[in-house]
N, C-alpha and C positions, 0 to 999 in steps of 0.2 A: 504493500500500500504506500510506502514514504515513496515508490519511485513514482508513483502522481500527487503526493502532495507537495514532496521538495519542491517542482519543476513551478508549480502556481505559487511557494511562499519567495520563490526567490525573481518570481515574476515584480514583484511588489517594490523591490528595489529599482528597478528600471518602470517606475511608474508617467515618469514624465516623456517616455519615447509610448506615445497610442498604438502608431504601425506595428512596432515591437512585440508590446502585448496582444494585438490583433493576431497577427500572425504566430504567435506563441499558442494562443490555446486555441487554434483550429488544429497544429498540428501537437496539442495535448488529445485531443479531442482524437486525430485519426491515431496516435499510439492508445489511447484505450480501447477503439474500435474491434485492434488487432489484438487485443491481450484476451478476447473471450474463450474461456473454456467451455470443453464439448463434455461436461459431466455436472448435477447439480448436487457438488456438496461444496464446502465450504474451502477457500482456495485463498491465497497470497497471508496467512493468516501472520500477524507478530505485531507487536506491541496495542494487544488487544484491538487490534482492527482485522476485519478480514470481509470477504467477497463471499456472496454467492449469486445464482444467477438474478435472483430478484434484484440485488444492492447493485449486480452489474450493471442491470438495463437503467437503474434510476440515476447512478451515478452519469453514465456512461451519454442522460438524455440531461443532465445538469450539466454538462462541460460543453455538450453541443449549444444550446438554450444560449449560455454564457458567450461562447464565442460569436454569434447572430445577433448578441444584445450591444456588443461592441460594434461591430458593424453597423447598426443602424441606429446607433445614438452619436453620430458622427457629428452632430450639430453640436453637441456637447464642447465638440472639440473644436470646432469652428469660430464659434459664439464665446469662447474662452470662458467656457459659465464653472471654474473650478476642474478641468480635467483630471489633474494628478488626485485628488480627491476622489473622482468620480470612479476611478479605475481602483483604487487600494479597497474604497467600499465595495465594490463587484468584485474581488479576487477575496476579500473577507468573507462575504457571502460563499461565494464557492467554495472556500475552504470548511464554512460548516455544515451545509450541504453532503461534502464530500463524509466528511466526520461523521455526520447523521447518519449515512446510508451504510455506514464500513465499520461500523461500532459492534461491541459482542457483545458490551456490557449496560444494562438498563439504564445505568445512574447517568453513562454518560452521553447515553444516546438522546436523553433529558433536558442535560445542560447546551449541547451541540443544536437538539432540539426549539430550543428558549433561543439560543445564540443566532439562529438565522433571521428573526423579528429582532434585533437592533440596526444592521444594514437594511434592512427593506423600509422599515421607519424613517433612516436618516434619509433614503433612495427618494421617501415619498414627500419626506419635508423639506427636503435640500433642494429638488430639479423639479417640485410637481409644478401647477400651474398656476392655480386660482386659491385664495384665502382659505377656502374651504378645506382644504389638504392639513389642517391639523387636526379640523375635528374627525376626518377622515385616519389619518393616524393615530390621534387615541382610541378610535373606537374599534381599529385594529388591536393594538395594545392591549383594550381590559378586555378583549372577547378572547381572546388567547390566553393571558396572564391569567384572568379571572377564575378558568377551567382546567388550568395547568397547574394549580396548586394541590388541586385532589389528587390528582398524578402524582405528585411528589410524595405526598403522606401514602398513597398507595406501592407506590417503589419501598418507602423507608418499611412498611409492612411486610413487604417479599422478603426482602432482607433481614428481618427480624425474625419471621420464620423460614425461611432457606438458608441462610447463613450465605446466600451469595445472589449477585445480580447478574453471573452472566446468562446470556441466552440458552446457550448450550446448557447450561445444568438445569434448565426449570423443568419443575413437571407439574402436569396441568391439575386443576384443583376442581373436583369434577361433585362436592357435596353442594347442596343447593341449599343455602339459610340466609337469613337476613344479613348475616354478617356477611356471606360470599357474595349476595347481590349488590350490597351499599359498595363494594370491594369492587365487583364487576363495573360499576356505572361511574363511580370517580376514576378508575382505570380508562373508560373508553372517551370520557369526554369529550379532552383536549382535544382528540384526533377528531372526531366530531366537528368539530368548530371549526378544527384547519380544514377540514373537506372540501366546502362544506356545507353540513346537513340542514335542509330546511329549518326554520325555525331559528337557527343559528348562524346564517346568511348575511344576516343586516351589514356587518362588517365588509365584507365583499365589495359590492357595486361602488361601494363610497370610495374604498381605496382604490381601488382601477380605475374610476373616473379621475380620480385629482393624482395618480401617481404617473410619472413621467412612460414613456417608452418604455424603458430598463423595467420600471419598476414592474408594470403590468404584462411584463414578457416573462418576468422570473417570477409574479405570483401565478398568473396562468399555465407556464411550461410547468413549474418544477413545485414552488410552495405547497400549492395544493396536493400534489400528489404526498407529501410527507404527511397528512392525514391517513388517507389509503397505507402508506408503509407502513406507518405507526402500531395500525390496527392487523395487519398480518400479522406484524412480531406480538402484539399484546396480547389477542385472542386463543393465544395458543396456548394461553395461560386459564381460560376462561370455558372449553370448547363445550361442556356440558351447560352451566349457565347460561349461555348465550344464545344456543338456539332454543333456551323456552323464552327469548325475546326476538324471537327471530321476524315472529310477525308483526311485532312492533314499531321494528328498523323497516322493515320492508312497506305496511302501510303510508308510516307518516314519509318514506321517502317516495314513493310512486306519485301519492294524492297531491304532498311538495311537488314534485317534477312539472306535475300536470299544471298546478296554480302557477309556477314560473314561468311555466311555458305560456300560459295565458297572460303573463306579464310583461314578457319579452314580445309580443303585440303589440303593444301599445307604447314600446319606450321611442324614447325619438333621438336619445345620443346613443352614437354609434359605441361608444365604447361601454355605455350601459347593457346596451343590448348583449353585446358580449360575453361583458363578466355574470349577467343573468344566463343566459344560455350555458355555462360554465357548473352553475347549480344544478342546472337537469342534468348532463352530466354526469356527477361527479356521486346525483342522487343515484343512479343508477350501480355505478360501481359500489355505491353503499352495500345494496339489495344483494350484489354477486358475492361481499366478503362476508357478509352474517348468517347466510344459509348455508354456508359448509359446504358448498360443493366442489368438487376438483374444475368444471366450467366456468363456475363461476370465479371462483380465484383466477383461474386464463383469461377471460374475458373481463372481468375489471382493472390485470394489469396491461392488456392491449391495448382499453377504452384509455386508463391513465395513460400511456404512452402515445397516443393516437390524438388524443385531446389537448396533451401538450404541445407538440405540435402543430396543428390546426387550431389552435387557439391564440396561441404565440402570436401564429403568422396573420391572423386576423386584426389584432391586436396591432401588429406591425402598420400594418394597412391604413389604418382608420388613421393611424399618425401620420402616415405617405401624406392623407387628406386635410387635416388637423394645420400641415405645416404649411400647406399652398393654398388652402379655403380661409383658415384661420377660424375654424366651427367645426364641430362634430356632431351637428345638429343633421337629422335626415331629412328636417324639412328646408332646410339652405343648401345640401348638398345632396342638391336632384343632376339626374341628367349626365352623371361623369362619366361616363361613356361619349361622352360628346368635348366635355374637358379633359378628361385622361382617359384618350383611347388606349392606349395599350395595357393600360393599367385594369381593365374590361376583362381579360382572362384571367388573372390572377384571382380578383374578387367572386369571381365563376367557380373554379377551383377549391377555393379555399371555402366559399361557402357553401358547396354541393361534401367538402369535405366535412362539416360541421352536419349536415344532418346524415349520416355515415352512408354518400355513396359508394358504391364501389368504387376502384379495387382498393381503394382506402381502408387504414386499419381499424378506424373507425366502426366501419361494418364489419369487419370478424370479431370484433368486440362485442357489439351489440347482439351479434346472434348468438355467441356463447353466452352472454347473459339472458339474454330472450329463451335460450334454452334452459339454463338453468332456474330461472325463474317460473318457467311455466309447470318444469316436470316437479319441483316445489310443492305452488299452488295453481291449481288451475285457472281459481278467480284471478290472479295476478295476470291474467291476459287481457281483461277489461281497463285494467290502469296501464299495459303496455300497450296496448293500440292507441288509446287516447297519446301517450308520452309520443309513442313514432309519429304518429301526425300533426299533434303540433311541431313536434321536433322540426321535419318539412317546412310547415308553416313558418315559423317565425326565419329562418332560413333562405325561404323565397322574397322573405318581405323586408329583410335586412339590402338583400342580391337587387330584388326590383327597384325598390324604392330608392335608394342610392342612385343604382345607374339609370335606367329611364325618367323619365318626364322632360318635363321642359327645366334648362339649367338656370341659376342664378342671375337675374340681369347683369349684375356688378364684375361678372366674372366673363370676359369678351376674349381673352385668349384659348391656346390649347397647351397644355405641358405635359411632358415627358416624364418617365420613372427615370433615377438616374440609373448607372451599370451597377451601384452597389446596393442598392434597392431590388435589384431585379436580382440579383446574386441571395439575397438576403428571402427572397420568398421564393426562390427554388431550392434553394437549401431547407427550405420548410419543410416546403410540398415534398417534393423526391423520397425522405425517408418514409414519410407517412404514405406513401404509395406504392411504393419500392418494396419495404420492409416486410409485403403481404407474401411477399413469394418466398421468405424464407419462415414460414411460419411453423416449422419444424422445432425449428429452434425453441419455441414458446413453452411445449411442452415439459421443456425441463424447468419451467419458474415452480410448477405445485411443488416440486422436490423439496421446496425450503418451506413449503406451509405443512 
């Protein structure tokens, strides 16, 4: 593991060369590509960090994530708005990220845990845009903090009875009393939140709308998904408990899905739309990790990997628009197809990739979860046809409403994507479409649940 962490801590000294680091963790990013093992146990293991193939793909989609955020926060560096700052916060962030995903041991996966919410906060109050972005970062803060404390006092409980926190030595606690359930529910919380799970949402939309570029690249690639990790490594602790709640997680996440989806209708900033469409989601992957099944674990780490990027690159987009409109409003930025032709496929692509067309992974996601969920419960198919069709819906109306109509009076020229823009959303798209043919691979992530 130090041979990918050195290479990002000594990045940090050369902070004031941007190309430098640019071009450092693309090719950090293709030497982990190459490091993947063809067996699902536990691999590069010592100084209590180590691999296996789930920590691979989340790591391995945090250094990709990372290198695209550099790329297209180039304005940063243009606009002299603090670079060398800008850069030491991003390779902090990575480095806890990486720590999160490569850890053996609970206490520390906790602290690495907590540690990635102080760069995303400074990311959102340093570069966001509008006044808003404070209340916007605290109400990130106590939604996380708030629910991370029962996690603590639940860790110091393991420990008090296990005599140890690494992962490898737990064994699962499978008596059902009030003391194992109050145990089970401060345990899953926090992940809960990061997800995250209906009802527990409110923090989302607020920080993606007032957080810069970077910031809503690395909560939609990679933040979110450390909810979903979380809750693999926790539940294993839990597995008899949890599915006599299994219909719990799965109602209020479906019937959430469905009201998001009904919400993401009617929003009218583009990046709102977004980080809402991120909830259905992510509600989904809820549904696949609480019902135990071996599909459903494949299919909610594909949707998280699938989602990160097509969400990303969404996200990327609406900024393309953001920086030449100066609005992220849908009702001023009608017609770009007409203002940014070529910018017309992209937004095609990337939004056919959000409601999981093919051959995106998106939809091998979704059908392993559509599968897992139905051989479940049956009735679980009335709340997934309503979720796929709005899914579609808000989708098309994100894609139409943007590009058709009549465009903006004020707006009389036409403008081009630049080549690092265009570079920056085919390195999106490619893996999330590419990735489907090797879906062999997938199979070995249940190893590690």
């Amino acid at each position: 593991m130090l041979k990918i962490m050195l290479p990002m801590i000594m990045l940090m000294k050369y902070k004031n060369n941007w190309n430098l680091v640019q071009i450092n963790l693309g090719l950090l990013s293709f030497f982990i590509g190459l490091n993947c093992f063809s067996n699902m146990y536990m691999y590069n293991l010592g100084f209590g960090l180590g691999m296996d193939y789930l920590s691979y793909i989340m790591i391995y989609l945090s250094s990709w994530i990372m290198f695209l955020i550099i790329i297209s926060s180039s304005k940063v560096k243009f606009q002299n708005k603090f670079p060398m700052m800008f850069i030491i916060i991003n390779l902090f962030l990575l480095l806890s990220l990486f720590l999160t995903f490569s850890t053996l041991n609970y206490l520390m996966f906790y602290i690495s845990f907590e540690m990635s919410l102080i760069p995303t906060l400074i990311l959102i109050l340093g570069w966001g845009y509008q006044p808003e972005r404070i209340q916007a970062g605290i109400y990130m803060l106590f939604y996380t903090l708030t629910l991370s404390l029962p996690l603590l006092c639940s860790l110091l409980f393991i420990y008090y009875n296990n005599g140890s926190l690494m992962m490898l030595l737990m064994k699962p606690n499978y008596i059902l009393n009030y003391i194992n359930v109050l145990w089970y529910f401060s345990s899953v919380m926090a992940f809960l939140v990061k997800l995250p799970m209906y009802m527990f949402h409110l923090w989302l939309p607020k920080a993606h709308v007032e957080a810069p570029v970077a910031g809503s690249m690395i909560l939609a690639g990679v933040l979110l998904k450390l909810g979903g990790y979380g809750l693999i490594r926790v539940l294993i602790l839990f597995q008899k408990i949890s599915l006599n709640f299994s219909w719990l997680w799965v109602s209020v996440s479906l019937l959430g899905g469905i009201i998001i989806s009904l919400m993401c209708l009617r929003q009218v900033d583009m990046k709102s739309l977004i980080a809402y469409s991120s909830v259905v989601h992510m509600s989904l992957v809820l549904c696949g990790l609480m019902i135990f099944s071996w599909w459903g674990v494949m299919g909610a780490v594909v949707v998280m990997v699938g989602h990160g990027l097509c969400s990303s690159g969404l996200f990327c987009m609406a900024n393309m628009v953001y920086e030449r409109v100066g609005s992220r409003s849908l009702l001023i930025n009608k017609g770009l197809l007409n203002y940014m032709p070529s910018m017309g496929l992209w937004w095609f692509l990337l939004s056919v990739g959000n409601m999981a067309a093919p051959p995106t992974l998106n939809l091998f996601g979704e059908i392993s979860l559509i599968i897992s969920l139905v051989s479940w419960s049956k009735l679980s198919m009335l709340g997934l046809m309503l979720l796929s069709f709005f899914s579609a819906g808000y989708s098309l109306y994100m894609y139409s409403l943007s590009q058709h109509g009549v465009f903006f009076s004020s707006l009389y020229s036409c403008t081009s994507g630049k080549v690092s823009e265009y570079l920056v959303l085919f390195l999106h798209w490619f893996p999330l479409n590419m990735l489907i043919l090797n879906l062999g691979m997938i199979n070995g992530i249940t190893g590690c649940s």
